[in-house]
C-alpha positions in Angstrom: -47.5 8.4 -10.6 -46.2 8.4 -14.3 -43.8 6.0 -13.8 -46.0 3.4 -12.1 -46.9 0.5 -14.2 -50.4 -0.8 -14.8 -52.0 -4.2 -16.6 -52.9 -3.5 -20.0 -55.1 -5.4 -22.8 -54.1 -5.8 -26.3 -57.5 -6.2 -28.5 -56.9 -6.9 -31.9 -60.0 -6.5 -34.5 -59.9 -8.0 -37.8 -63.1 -7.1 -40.5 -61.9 -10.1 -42.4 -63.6 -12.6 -40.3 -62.3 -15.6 -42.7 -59.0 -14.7 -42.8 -58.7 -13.6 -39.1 -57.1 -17.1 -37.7 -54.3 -16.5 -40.4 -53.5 -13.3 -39.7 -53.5 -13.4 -36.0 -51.0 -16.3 -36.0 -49.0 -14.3 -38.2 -49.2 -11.5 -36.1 -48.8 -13.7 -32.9 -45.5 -15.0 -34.7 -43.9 -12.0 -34.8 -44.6 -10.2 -31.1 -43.2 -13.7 -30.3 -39.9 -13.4 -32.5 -39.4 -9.7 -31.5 -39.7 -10.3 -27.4 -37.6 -13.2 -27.8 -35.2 -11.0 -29.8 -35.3 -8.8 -27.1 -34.9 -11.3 -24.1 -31.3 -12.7 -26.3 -30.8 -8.8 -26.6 -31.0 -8.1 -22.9 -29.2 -11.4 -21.6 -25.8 -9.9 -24.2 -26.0 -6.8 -22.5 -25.9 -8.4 -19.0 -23.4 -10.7 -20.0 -21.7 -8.4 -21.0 -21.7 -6.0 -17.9 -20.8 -9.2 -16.2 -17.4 -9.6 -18.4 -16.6 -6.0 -17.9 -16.6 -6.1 -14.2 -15.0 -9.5 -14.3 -11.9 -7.9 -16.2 -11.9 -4.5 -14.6 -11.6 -6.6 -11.2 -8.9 -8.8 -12.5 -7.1 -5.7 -14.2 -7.1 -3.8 -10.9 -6.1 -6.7 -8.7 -3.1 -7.3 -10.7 -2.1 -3.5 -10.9 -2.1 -3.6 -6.9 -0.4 -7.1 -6.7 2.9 -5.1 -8.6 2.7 -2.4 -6.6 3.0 -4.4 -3.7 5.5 -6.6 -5.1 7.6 -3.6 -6.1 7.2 -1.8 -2.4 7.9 -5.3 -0.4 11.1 -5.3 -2.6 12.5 -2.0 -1.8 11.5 -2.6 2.0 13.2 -6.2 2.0 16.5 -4.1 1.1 16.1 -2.1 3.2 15.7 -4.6 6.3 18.2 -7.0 4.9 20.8 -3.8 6.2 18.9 -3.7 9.7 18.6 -7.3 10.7 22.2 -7.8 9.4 24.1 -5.3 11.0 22.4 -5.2 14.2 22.8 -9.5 14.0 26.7 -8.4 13.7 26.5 -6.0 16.7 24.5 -8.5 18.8 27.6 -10.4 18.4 29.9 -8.5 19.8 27.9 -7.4 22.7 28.1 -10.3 26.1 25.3 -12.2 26.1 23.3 -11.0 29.2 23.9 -7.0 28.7 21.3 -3.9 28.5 22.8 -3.4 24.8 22.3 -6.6 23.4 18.9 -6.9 24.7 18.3 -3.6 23.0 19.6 -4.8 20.0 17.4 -8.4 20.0 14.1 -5.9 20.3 15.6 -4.2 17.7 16.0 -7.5 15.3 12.6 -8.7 16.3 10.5 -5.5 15.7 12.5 -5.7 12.0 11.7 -9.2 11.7 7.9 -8.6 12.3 8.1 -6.0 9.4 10.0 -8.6 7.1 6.7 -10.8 7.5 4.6 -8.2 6.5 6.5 -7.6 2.9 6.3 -11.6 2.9 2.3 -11.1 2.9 3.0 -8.2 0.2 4.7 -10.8 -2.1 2.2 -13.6 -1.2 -0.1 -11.0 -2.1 1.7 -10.0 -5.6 2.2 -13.9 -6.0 5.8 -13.3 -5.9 6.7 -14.9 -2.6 8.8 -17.6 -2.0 7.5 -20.9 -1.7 8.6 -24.7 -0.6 5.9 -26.7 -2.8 5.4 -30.1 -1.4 2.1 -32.9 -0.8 -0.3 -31.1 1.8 -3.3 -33.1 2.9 -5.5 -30.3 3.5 -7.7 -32.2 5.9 -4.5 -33.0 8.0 -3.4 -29.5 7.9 -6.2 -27.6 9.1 -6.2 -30.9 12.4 -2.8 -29.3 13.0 -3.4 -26.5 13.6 -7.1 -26.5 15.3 -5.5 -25.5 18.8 -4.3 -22.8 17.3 -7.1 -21.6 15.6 -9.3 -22.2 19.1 -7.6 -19.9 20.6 -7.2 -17.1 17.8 -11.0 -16.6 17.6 -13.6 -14.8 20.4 -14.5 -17.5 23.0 -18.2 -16.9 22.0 -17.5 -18.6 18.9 -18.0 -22.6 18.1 -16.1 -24.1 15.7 -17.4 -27.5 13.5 -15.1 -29.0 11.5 -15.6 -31.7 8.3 -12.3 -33.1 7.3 -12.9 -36.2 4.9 -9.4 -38.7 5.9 -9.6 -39.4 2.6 -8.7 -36.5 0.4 -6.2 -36.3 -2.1 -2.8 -34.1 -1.9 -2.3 -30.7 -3.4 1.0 -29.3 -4.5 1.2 -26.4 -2.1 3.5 -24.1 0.0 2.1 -25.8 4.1 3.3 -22.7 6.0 1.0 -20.4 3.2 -1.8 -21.8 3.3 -1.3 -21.8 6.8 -1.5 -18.3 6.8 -4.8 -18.3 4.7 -6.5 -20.6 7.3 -5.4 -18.3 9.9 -6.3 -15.3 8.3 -10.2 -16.6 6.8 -10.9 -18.2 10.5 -9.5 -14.5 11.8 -11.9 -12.5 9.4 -14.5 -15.0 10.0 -14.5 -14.0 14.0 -14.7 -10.7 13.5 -18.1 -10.8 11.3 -19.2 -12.7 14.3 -18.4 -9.8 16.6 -19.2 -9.7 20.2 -22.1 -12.0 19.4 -22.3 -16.1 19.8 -21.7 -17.6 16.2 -20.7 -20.7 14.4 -17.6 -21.3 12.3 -17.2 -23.9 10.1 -14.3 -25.7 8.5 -15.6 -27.8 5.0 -12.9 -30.0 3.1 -13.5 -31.7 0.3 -12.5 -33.0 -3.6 -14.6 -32.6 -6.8 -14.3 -32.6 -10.3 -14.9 -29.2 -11.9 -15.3 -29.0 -15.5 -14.9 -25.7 -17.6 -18.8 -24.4 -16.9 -18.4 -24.7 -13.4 -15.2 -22.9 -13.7 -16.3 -19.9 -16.0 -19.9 -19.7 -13.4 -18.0 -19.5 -10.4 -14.2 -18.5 -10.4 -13.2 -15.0 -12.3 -10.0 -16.9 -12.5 -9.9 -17.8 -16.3 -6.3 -19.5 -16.4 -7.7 -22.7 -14.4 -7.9 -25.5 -16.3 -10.7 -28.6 -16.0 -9.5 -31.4 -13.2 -9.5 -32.6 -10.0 -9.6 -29.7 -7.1 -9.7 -30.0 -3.3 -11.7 -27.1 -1.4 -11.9 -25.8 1.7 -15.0 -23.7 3.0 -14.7 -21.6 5.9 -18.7 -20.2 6.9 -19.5 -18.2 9.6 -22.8 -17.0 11.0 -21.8 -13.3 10.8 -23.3 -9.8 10.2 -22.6 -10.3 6.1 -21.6 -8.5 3.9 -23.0 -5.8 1.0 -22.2 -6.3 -2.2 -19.9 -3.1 -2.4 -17.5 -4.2 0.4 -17.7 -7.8 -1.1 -16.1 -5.8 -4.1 -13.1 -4.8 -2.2 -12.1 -6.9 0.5 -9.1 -8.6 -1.5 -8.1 -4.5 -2.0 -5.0 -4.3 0.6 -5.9 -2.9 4.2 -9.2 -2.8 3.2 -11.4 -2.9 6.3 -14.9 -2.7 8.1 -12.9 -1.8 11.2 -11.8 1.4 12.6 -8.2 0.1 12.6 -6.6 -1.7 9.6 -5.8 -5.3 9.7 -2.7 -5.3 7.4 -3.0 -7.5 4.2 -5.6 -9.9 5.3 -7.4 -11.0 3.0 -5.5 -9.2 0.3 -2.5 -11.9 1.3 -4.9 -14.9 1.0 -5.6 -13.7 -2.4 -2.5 -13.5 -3.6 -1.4 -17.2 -1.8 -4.2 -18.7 -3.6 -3.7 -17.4 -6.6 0.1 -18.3 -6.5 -1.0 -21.7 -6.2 -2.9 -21.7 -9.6 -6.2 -22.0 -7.4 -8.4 -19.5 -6.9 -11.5 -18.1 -4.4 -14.6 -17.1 -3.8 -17.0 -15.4 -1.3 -20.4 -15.9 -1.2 -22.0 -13.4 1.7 -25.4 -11.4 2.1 -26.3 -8.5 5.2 -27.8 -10.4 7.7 -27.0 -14.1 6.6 -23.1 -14.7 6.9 -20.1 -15.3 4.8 -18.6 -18.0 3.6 -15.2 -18.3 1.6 -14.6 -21.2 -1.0 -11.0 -21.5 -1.6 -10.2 -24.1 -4.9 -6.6 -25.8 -5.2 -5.4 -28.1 -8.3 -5.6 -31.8 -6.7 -2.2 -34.1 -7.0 -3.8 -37.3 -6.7 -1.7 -40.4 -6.1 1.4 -38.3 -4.6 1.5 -38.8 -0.4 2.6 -36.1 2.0 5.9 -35.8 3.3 7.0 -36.2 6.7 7.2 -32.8 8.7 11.0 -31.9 8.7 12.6 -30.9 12.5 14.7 -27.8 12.8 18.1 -28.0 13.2 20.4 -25.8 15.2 22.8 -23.3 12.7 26.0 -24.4 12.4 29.3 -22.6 13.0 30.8 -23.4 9.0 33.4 -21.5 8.2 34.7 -21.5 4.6 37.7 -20.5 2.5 38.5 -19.0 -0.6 37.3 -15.7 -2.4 34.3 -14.3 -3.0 32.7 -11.7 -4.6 29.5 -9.4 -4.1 27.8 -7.9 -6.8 24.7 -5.7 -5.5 23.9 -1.7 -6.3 23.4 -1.2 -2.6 26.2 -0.5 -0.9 24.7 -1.0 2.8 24.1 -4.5 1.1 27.8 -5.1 -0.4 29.4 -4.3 2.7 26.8 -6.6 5.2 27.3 -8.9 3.2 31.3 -8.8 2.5 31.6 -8.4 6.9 29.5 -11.6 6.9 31.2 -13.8 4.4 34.4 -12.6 6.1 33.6 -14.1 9.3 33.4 -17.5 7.1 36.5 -17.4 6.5 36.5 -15.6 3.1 38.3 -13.2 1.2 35.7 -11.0 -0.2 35.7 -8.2 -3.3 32.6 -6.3 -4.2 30.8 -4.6 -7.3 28.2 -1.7 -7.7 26.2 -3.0 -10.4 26.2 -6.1 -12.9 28.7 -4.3 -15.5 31.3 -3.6 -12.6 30.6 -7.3 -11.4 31.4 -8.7 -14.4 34.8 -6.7 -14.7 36.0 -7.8 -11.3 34.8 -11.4 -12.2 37.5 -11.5 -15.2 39.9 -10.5 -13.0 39.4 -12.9 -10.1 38.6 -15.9 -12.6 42.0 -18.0 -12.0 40.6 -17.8 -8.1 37.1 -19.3 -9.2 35.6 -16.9 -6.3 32.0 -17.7 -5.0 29.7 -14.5 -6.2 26.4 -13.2 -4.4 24.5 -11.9 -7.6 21.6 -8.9 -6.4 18.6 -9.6 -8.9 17.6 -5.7 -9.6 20.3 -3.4 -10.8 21.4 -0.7 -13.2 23.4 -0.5 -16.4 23.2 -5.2 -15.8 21.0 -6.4 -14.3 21.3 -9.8 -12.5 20.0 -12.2 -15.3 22.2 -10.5 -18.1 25.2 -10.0 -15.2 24.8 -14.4 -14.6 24.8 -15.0 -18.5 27.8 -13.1 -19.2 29.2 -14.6 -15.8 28.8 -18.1 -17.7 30.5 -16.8 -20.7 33.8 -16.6 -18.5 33.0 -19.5 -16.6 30.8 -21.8 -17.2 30.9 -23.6 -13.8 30.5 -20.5 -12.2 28.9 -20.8 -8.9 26.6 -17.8 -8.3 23.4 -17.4 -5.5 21.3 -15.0 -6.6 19.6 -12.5 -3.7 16.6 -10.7 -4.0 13.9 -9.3 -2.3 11.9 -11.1 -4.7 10.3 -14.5 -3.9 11.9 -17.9 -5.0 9.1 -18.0 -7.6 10.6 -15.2 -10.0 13.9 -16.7 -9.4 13.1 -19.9 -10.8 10.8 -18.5 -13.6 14.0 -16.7 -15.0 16.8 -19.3 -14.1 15.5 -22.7 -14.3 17.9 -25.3 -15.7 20.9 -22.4 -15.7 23.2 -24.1 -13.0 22.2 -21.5 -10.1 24.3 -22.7 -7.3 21.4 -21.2 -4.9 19.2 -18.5 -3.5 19.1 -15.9 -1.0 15.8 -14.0 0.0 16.4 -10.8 1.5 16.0 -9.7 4.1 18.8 -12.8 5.4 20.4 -13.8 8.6 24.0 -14.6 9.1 22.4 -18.2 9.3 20.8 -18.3 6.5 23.4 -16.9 4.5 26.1 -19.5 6.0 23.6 -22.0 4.4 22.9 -21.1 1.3 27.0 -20.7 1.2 27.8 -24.1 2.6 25.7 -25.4 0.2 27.0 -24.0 -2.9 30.1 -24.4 -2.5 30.4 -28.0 -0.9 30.4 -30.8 -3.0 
């Protein structure tokens, strides 16, 4: 064929028999200065193909981390109405009754979909997080029962937890979730068939070449790092689904899987680490996942739940959000504190009503989001009036952005939405309790 490529000779004559050695080194210099010319030409252009991708994957993961942010907002809203008023329904119904147990199904099914927009705003690293000292080796021991019996019985898992690695700075109950979710995807390469899964922790030093080579994360910074590899002895993966499975409900499956790995993504990257798959057809996958090491500070001791308490309050209070299922779930529930509550429709209004109920110094639930003031600009002019104003922001937002925008301000607390009558009785008690 044309295209095929054959062995050639290059036979050089030169009449000149006394000068041929010169000119042959001179012309033997220069084939060797113009291939290495090309060689540095063609390692640029790969480089640069490399970059390219690099960015356009970065670029297009953090255009789908907002848009799930912005939908796992809208949906929180949303639920916040749901759980609410069907909590306030429960509690009028008798405890054992066809109606109330209705209404529990009805709290739970909502509750499962609140998790979901959690895993959208793990995924958009907007969640909410409670960053303490995780041993990662420790963690994973905790929950190996669990993850027995989440994976196909044909499956073996091996497990290589060093005692002695340092702590990381991390939210326990998300990185949880990515365990659970890598030894998950991990049993499904494995399929039907009998397979190994391994669990690898470890600490290492990773300096900035090891850094740029491995991790298209380019904010991490030089320093200590624990790991955690979770291999399988799978089916493998092409490099075109490798390319998408951090996409959200991306799947090999017939069925999706929800966020998955998209959520794991966005957990790790909230936690300033970052993650990698290596994976060929035929060979397995396995996942590296990299977190900042906080070396000298000691895990905390797991805390026990404790049962809600029946506070009640007194006082005023006001409610300053632009939905008005919102404004009127929450004024029914701060009125079963014990409070007398007044409302707003957007920051502008709130601040208004504020001025007016000053001399009563009322408590105000503050809605991040809204038109003509929004909550940041609603809280500073708040402060103007008052400047011991005590005001717990809610949004269906993570903690994250909350203290990103208000750190040092004198917030008097937070609220996630959705919220339970519990969990706003908390947040309350605690604001406005010495």
């Amino acid at each position: 064929p044309a295209t095929e490529e054959k062995p050639a000779q290059l036979v050089l004559q030169l009449r000149d028999a006394d000068s041929a050695p010169t000119k042959f080194k001179e012309l033997s210099d220069r084939v060797t200065k113009v291939t290495a010319a090309l060689h540095r030409q063609q390692r640029a252009e790969e480089e640069r193909r490399e970059l390219e991708a690099q960015m356009l994957q970065s670029q297009k993961l953090e255009s789908l981390g907002v848009m799930a942010g912005g939908i796992a907002h809208d949906f929180n809203n949303l639920l916040t109405s749901i759980i609410g008023y069907s909590e306030l329904a429960r509690a009028q119904l008798p405890e054992h009754s066809a109606a109330g147990e209705f209404v529990d199904a009805a709290v739970t099914g909502a509750r499962r979909a609140a998790e979901l927009t959690q895993q959208m705003l793990a995924y958009s690293g907007k969640g909410s997080r409670i960053v303490e000292p995780v041993q990662l080796s420790r963690l994973v021991k905790d929950i190996t029962r669990l993850l027995e019996v989440s994976i196909s019985k044909k499956c073996v898992m091996r497990f290589e937890l060093p005692e002695d690695l340092p702590a990381c700075m991390a939210d326990a109950t998300q990185l949880r979730q990515v365990i659970m979710n890598l030894i998950i995807n991990a049993s499904d390469a494995i399929g039907d068939r009998s397979g190994v899964i391994s669990i690898t922790t470890g600490a290492a030093w990773c300096d900035r070449d090891y850094l740029d080579e491995n991790f298209i994360n380019d904010t991490l910074e030089e320093g200590l790092y624990v790991h955690m590899e979770v291999a399988d002895t799978g089916k493998g993966m092409s490099a075109d689904v490798r390319a998408r499975i951090f996409d959200p409900f991306f799947t090999t499956k017939f069925t999706g899987r929800g966020l998955g790995l998209a959520a794991v993504l966005g957990v790790i990257r909230g936690h300033k680490g970052a993650i990698r798959v290596y994976s060929e057809p035929g060979r397995g996958t396995t996942f590296k996942v990299l977190l900042p090491a906080a070396p000298g500070v000691e895990p905390q001791a797991v805390k026990s739940d404790s049962e809600p308490e029946q506070w009640q309050g007194f006082g005023t209070a006001l409610v300053i959000d632009d939905e008005e299922s919102i404004r009127a779930l929450a004024r029914h529930m701060l009125m079963r504190m014990g409070f007398e509550v007044a409302t707003a429709s957007d920051g502008r209004e709130g601040v208004e009503v504020y001025r007016e109920m000053a001399a009563s110094n009322p408590l105000v639930l503050l809605d991040l989001t809204m038109p003509h003031l929004d909550g940041a600009a609603a809280f500073a002019q708040l402060r103007r009036i008052n400047p011991k104003v005590r005001v717990i922001v809610m949004s269906g937002y993570g903690e994250q952005t909350i203290d990103t925008q208000f750190a040092g301000k004198g917030l008097a607390g937070f609220l996630q939405k959705p919220f339970r009558l519990a969990e706003l009785r908390d947040v309350v008690k605690a604001a406005v309790e010495p």
